[in-house]
N, C-alpha and C positions, 0 to 999 in steps of 0.2 A: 334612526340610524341602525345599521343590521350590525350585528353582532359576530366575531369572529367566525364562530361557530356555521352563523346561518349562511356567510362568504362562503365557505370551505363545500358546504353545502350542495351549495348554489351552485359552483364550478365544477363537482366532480362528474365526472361522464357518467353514464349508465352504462353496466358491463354485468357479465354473471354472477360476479359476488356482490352484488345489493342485494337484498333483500326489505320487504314491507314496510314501511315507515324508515326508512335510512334517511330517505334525502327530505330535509322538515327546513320551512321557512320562518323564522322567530318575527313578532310582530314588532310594527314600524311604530306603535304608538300603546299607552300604557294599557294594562288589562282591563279585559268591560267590569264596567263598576257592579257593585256587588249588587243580586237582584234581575242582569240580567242578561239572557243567555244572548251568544253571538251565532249566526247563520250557519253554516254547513253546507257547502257543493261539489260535485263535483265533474269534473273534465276530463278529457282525453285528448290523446290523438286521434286524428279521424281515422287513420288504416292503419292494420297492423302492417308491421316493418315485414324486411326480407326473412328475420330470423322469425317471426309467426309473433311478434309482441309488441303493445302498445303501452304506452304510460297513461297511468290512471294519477288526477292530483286530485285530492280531497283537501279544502279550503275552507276557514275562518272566515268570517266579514270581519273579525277582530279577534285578537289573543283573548286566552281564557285564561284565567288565574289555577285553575284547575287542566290537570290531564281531558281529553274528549276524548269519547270511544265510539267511531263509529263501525255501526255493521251494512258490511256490500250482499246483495244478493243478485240473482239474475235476474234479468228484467226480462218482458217479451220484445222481441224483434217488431220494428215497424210493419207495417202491412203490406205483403207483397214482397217481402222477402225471407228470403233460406236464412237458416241459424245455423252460425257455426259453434258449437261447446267453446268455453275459453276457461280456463284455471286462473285463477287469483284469488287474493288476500282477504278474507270473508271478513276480518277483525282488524283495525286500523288504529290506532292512537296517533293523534295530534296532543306531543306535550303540553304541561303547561308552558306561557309561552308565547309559544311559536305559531305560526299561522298556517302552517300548511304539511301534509307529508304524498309522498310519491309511491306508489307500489305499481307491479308488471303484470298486466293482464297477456296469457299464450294462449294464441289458439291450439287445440288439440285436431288435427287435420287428420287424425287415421281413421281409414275407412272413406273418408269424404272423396265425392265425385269432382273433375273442374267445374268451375262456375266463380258466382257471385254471391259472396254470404254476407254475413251480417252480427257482430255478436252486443248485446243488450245488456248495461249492469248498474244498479240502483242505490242508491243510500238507502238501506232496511229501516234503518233506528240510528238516533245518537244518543251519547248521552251525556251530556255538559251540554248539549245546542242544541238550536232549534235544527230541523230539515227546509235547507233554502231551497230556493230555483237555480241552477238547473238542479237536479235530483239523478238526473236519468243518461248515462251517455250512451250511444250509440256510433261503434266502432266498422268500418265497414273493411273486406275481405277478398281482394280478388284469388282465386285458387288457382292454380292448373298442375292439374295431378300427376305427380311423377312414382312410377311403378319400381318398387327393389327391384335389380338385377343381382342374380346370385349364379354361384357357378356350380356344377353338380359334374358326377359322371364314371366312372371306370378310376375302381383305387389301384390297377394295374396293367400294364400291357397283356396282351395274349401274346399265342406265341405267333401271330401272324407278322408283330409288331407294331399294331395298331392300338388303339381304345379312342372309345366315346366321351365326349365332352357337350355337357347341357348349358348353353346360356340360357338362364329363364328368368323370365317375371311372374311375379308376385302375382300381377292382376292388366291384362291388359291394357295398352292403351290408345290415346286414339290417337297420337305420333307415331312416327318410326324411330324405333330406341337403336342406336348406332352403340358396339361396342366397342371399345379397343383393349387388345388381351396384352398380355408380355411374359416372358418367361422370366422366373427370381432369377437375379444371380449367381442363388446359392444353390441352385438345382444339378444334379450331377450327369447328368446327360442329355444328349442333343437332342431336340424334337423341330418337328416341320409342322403348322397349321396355320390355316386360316385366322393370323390376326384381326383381322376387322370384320365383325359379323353383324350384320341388320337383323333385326324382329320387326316385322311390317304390323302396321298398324293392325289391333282387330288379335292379333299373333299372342302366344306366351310364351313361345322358347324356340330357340333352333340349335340343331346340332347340328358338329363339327367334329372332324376324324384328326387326331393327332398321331404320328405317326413318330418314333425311336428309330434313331441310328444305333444298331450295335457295333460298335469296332473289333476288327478282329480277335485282339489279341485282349479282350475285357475278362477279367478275372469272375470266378463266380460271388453273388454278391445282390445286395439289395441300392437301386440306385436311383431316388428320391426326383419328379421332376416336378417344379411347381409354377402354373400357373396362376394368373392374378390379374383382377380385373384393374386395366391402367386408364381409363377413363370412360364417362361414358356422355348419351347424352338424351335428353326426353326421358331420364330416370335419374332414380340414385342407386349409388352402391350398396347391398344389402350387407346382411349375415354374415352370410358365406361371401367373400371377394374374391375366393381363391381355392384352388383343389389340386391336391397332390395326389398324383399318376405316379407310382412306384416299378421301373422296369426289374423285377428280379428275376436274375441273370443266373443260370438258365432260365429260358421260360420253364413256368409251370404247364404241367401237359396231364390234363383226370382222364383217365381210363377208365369205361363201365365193362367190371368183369362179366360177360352175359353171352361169350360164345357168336357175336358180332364184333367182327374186326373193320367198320366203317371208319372209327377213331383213332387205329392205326396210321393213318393216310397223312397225318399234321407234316409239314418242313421240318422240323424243327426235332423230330426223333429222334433219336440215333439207330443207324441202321449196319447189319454186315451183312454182307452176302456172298455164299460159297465163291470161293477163288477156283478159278481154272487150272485143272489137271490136281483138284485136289482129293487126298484121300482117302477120307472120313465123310460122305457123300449123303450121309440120309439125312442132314439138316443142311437147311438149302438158305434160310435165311432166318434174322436172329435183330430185332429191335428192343431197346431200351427208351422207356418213359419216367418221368416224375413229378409228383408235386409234393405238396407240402408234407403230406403226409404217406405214403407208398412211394415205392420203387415198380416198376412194372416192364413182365417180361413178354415178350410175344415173339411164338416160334414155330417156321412149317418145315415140317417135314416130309419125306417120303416113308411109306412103309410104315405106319405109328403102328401097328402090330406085326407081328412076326412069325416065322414059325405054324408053331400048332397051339398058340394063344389069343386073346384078347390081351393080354399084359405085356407092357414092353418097357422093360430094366432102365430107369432115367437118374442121373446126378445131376443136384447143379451145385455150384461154385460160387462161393458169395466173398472178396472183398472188402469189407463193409466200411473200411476209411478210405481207401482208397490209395490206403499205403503201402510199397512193395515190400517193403521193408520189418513188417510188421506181421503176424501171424506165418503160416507153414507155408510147404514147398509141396506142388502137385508133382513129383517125378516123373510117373510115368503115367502115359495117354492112355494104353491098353492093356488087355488083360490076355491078351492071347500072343502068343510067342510065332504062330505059323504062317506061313505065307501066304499071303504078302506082307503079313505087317510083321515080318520078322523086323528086330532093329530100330522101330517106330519104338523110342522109348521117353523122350524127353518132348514134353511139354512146358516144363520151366517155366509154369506160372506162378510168380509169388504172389505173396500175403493173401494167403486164405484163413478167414476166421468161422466161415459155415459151411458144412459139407449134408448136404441134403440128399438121402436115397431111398430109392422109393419104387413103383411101377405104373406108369401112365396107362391108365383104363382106357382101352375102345370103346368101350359098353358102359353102362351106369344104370344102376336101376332105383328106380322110383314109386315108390311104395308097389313095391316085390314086382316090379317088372321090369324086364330089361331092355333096355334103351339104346338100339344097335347105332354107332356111327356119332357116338357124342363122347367128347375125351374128357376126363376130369383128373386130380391126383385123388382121390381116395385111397388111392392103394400106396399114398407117398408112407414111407415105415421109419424111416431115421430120421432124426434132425441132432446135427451134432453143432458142437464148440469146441472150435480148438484152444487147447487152454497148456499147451507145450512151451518152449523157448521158440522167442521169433526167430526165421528162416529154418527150422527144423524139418527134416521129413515128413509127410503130410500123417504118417501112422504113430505117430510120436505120443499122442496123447490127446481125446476130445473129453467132452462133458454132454452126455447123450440127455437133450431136451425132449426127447417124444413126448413124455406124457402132459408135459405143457402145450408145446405144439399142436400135435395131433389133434384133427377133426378142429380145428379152431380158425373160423375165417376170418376174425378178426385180425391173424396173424399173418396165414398164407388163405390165399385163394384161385382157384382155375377153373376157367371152363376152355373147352375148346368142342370140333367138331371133326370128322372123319369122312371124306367124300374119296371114297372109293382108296387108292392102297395111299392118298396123301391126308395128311392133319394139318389142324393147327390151332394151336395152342396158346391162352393168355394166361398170365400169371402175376399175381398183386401179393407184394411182399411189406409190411408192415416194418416203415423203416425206425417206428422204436421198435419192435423184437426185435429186430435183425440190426440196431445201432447203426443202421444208415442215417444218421442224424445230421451229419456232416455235409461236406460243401463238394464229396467224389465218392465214388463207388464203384464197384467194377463187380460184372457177374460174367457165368458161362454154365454150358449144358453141353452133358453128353449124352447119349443113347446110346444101349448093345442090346447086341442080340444075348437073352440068356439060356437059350438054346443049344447056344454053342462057343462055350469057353465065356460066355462075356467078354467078347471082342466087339472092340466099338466099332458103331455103323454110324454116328453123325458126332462131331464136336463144332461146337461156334463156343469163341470163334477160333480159327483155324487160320495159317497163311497157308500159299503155294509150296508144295513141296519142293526144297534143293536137292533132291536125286530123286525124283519120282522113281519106285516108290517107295522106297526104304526108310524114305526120311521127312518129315516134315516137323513145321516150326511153329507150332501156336504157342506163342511164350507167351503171351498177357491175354487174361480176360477182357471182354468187352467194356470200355469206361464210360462214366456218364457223371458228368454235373450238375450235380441236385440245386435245387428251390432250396431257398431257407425254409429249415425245418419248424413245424408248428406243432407244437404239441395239442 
């Protein structure tokens, strides 16, 4: 008669938390008499299950009075066939007792090809019994190999509003692996792609182009989109199930300062360009760029030298939060009272916190030679901070940074080039010097002649004059919505 115990046993299902000797059968009849040992076998299932595992039972011919200790080891596969590795229970007790205990033999399938395998595993030794017949079981393995899919690809849109998306396997296979994608819920912006993408047989990966909707009126900002793999099929889901594409808004735009303006050409710039019938004429056009770390300016002009020089008198205007409200007042545009620009007095740009002046080189020279028709600031001479009451007059009060500034490219940098009497000009501003860290900025440049009175000959940016020519209205500098700032 079996024993509460061996009942409770007997009935409970196999699940994850068994563990080696759990499941024990208590014997139906009294212990072998003293003197002599009882048999030892053991069994299996013939295949391993879905989840890669089979039961192994190690068995009494009759209860011991004594605990039995049997040891399993691996045995060789029959002839003619593939071994698949399998993990289990090397040390097994059968109480005193009882007749029998249960432990789970897993195949370990990594690495393995599809096919037909085989895994082998033996009673070593016991010790309370003898070693019966069977001794030896052999578990059989059908396999068919299924390859991780993971997702890879672009941690951010460009500014085209695209990025790349990698569906890839692990290790080829010889099905076609069908994916199906979806976007989280929790994702902050819209995208368009190719949900359901095939890897053909033989394949490891295929890409796919996701593309962001920007809405007009999206504030600047970093805006999370996450894909995740929603099923698949001829694989499993790996590691990675899912990759976040981060749209931050503005795009980010790198500039290589190098006197090629190729990189200038992106959508996504911002750009002014002289207004008709206006009257500060030698700067014709005026773009703003940024990423994570600069601010970047680029500017042609006509005429980059003047006079009876190589040097031609340049300011620029910096912004730096983007608040109007905040740092000086640029009053007046120009320096020269005579006609025509009698009267040209109000520019009415607020919140300036950096006034930079200086004089843009035609020439540059390069160990002691000089270099006709290439622009650089070398000759830039002030770098100031205004450190007055906000909206105050722009002479009110700076904090002259030259000697930190100066010659430091880490901070400011330009190259630009001179093709006959026009330039033009880039310029990368380091938006920690300059505290463009923020989420706006606003810049602008002027040129004069300093030949003559320093009367300006180009501002960006600039509107249309309301009484040509006496009067014109550039009240705000150029603005631009910065990337999140990285330090």
């Amino acid at each position: 008669m079996l024993t509460a115990a061996a009942v409770l046993a007997a009935c409970s299902p196999k699940g994850p938390e068994q563990k080696p000797g759990d499941k024990t059968d208590t014997a139906s009849s009294d212990p072998t008499p003293s003197g002599t040992l009882p048999k030892v076998t053991i069994t299996s299932e013939a295949t391993f299950d879905a989840e890669n595992t089979a039961t192994l039972t190690i068995k009494l011919s009759a209860a011991s009075s004594k605990d039995v200790k049997v040891k399993l080891a691996k045995a060789d596969v029959q002839a003619g066939k593939n071994e698949v590795p399998a993990d289990f229970a090397k040390n097994v007790t059968i109480k005193a007792g009882e007749l029998s205990a249960e432990v789970y033999a897993e195949a370990d399938v990594l690495g393995l090809e599809s096919g037909e395998y085989q895994a082998a595993i033996k009673i070593a030794s016991a010790e309370g019994a003898e070693v019966g017949d069977p001794s030896v079981v052999y578990i059989a393995y059908s396999y068919a190999f299924k390859p991780e899919v993971n997702l890879y690809g672009d941690s951010q849109f460009a500014s085209s509003k695209k990025a790349t998306l990698k569906v890839a396997l692990a290790k080829a296979s010889s099905s076609d692996v069908k994916v199906k994608l979806a976007v989280d819920p929790t994702s902050k912006a819209e995208v368009t792609f190719n949900k359901e993408v095939t890897i053909p047989a033989g394949e490891t990966s295929k890409e796919i182009e996701v593309t962001v909707t920007v809405p007009d009126n999206l504030e600047a900002g970093i805006y999370p989109v996450i894909i995740k793999i929603e099923s698949v099929e001829n694989a499993e889901i790996g590691k990675s199930p899912s990759l976040t594409i981060n749209l931050s808004y503005p795009f980010s735009v790198a500039i290589t300062i190098d006197g090629a303006f190729d990189d200038w050409a992106d959508p996504s710039i911002i750009t002014w360009t002289m207004p008709d019938n206006a009257i500060f004429t030698q700067v014709k056009c005026m773009k703003l760029a940024a990423d994570s770390k600069y601010t970047y300016m680029y500017v042609e002009t006509y005429e980059v030298n003047n006079a009876e020089g190589d040097l031609t008198p340049v300011d620029f205007y910096i912004n730096c939060d983007g608040n109007n409200d905040t740092g000086c007042i640029i009053a007046s545009i120009d320096n020269n009272s005579g006609d025509p620009y009698v009267n040209v007095q109000q520019w009415e740009t607020p919140g300036i916190e950096y006034y930079l002046e200086g004089l843009l080189n035609a020439n540059t020279t390069v160990d002691e030679t000089i270099i006709p028709g290439f622009a650089d600031l070398t000759a830039l001479q002030y770098y100031l901070k205004y450190n007055g009451s906000d909206g105050q007059s722009f002479w009110t009060g700076f904090d002259n940074l030259t000697s930190s500034f100066a010659s430091n490219p880490d901070k400011i940098f330009a190259q630009g080039v001179i093709e006959g009497t026009e330039g033009k000009l880039e310029v990368r501003f380091s938006r920690e010097a300059f505290e463009m860290t923020g989420a706006k900025a606003a810049l602008g440049i002027k040129v004069m002649d300093g030949f003559n009175g320093w009367r300006a000959l180009g501002i960006a940016p600039q509107a249309a004059p309301e009484a040509a020519p006496t009067y014109t209205a550039a009240k705000e500098l150029l603005y631009i919505y910065l990337p999140p700032y990285v330090e």
